[in-house]
N, C-alpha and C positions, 0 to 999 in steps of 0.2 A: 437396571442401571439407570439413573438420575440423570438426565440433560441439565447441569448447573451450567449459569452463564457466573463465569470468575473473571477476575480485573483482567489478566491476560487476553480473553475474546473482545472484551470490552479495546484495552487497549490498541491491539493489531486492528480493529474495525475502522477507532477513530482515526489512526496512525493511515493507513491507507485510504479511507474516503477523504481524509482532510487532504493528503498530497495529491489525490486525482481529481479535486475540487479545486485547488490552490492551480494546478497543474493545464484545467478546462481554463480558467479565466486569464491564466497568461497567455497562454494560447489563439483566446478567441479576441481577446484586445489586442496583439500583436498580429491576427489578421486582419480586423479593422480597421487598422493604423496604416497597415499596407496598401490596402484596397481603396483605403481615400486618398495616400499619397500617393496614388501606382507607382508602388517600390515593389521589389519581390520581399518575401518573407525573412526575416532573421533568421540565415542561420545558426545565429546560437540560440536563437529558441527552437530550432528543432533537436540542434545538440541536446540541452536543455532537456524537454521533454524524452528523450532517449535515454538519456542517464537515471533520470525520473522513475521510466517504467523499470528500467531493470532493480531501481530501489525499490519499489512496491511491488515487485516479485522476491524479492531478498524478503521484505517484514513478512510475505504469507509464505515462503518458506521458513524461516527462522521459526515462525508461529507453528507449522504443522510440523515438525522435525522436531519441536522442545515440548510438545503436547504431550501430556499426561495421561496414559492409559489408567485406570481403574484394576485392582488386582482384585482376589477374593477377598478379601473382608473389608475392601472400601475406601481405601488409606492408596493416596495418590503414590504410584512407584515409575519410575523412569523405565524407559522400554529398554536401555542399553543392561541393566543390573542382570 
């Protein structure tokens, strides 16, 4: 069996390091912001990043749940058929 990388792994990789990348710099600039103002933290940035992780568990589910098993002669078939 062939380890092809297809738009889909491609996809879900960008789809979640961009939102836990997107997600680090809200985060560490609305700590910053706090710490010079001594405010406590927004909590709707913590809301925020809560809702966050559980989307970036939803794309790498959705991804390994719609993944493509390999049959005998090669030809992508769904695992539910």
């Amino acid at each position: 069996m062939k380890n092809k990388i297809n738009i889909k792994d491609i996809t879900s990789l960008v789809l979640s390091a961009g939102l836990m990348l997107l997600l680090m710099i809200i985060v560490i600039g609305d700590f910053y912001v706090a710490l010079h103002e001594n405010r406590p933290v927004d909590e709707s940035v913590i809301n925020l990043l809560q809702m966050a992780v559980t989307g970036v568990i939803g794309i790498v589910a959705g991804y390994l749940s719609g993944k493509a098993v390999e049959s005998t002669n090669g030809e992508p078939q769904n695992e539910i058929s």
